[in-house]
C-alpha positions as CSV (number, residue, x, y, z in Angstrom):
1,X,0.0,0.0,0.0
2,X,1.1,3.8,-1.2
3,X,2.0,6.2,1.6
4,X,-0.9,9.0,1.6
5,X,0.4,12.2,0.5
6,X,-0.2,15.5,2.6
7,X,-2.2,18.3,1.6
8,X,-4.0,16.1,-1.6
9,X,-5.7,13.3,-2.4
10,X,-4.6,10.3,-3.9
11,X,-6.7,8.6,-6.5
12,X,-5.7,5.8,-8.6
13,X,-6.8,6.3,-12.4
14,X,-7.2,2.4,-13.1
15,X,-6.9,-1.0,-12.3
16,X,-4.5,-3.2,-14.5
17,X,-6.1,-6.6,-13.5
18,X,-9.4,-5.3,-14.8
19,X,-7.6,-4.2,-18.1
20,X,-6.4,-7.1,-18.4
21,X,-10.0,-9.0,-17.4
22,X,-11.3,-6.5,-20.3
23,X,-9.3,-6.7,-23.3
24,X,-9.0,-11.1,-22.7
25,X,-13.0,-10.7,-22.5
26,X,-13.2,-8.9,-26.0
27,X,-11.1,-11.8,-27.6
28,X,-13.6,-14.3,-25.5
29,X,-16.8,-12.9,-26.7
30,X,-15.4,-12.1,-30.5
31,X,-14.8,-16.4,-30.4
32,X,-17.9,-16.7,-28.2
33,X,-19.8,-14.9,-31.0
34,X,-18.4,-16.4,-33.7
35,X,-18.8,-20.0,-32.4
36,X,-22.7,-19.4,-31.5
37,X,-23.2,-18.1,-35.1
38,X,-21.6,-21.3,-36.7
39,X,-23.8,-23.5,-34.4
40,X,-26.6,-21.5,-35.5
41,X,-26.0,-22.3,-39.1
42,X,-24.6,-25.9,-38.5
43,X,-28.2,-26.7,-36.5
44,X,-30.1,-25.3,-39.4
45,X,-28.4,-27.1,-41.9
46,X,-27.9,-30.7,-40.7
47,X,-30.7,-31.0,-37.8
48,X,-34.7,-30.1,-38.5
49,X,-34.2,-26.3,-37.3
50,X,-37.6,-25.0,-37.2
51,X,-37.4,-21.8,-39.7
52,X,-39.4,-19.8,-37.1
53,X,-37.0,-20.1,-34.3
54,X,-34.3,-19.2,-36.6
55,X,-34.7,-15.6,-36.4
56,X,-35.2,-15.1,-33.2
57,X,-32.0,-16.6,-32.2
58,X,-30.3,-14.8,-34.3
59,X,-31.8,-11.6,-33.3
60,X,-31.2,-12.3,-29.9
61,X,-27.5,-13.2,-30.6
62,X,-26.9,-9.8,-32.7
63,X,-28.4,-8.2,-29.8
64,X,-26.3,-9.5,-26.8
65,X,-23.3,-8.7,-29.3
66,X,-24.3,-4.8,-29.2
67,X,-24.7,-5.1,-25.8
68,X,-21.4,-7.3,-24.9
69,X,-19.7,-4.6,-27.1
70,X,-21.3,-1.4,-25.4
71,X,-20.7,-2.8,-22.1
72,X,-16.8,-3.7,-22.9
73,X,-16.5,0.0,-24.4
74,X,-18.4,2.3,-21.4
75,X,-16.3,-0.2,-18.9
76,X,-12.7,0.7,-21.0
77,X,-14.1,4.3,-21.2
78,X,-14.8,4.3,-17.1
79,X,-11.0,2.9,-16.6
80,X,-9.5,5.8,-18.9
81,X,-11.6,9.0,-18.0
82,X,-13.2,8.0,-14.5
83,X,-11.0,7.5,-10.8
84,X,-10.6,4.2,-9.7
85,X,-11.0,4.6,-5.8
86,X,-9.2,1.8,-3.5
87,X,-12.1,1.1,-0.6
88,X,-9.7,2.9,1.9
89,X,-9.9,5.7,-0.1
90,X,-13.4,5.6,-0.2
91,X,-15.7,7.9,1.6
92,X,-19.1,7.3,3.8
93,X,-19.9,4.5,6.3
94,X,-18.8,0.8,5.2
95,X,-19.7,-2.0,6.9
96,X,-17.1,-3.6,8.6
97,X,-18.4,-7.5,10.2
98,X,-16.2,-7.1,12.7
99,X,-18.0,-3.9,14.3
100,X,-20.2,-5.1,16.5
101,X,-21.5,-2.0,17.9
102,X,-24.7,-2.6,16.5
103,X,-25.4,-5.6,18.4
104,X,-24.4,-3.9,21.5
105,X,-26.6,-1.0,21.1
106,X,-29.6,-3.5,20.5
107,X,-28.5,-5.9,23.8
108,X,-28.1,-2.2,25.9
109,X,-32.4,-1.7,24.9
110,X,-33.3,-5.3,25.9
């Protein structure tokens, strides 16, 4: 862990493990994608597809592409313009399960 600085505050800008998660998850759905679509194709050719089910998958696979992709892109976009706060950084009450003040103050009413 960093040493805080005096007078400022210290933020992070990113998180290279998630980089990483991100840019091997692009390769995984472009495969993921392109695997899907070939079984698509391969069931309709060989096995009796029904013709009516056909486009819906399809359209249901183009749409969790877009998505997939948007998410992937707002996520990189959130790493490069967005601070990345460590949670001791972080500000507000966090629950910590060792505090058991709670269950003290409800034993002190009973």
């Amino acid at each position: 862990m960093a040493p805080a600085r005096r007078g400022g505050t210290s933020s992070v800008l990113s998180s290279v493990p998630l980089q990483i998660l991100l840019y091997i998850n692009g390769f995984y759905y472009i495969f993921y994608f392109l695997a899907t679509l070939a079984m698509i194709f391969y069931k309709s050719q060989v096995f009796s597809y029904p013709d009516n089910f056909l486009a819906p998958d399809l359209t249901l696979l183009f749409i969790m592409a877009i998505l997939e992709a948007l998410r992937l892109y707002l996520d990189t976009y959130q790493l490069q313009h967005l601070p990345f706060t460590m949670p001791e950084q972080r500000k507000g009450p966090i629950w910590n399960p060792t505090d058991h003040s709670l269950e003290q103050a409800v034993q002190r009413e009973t």
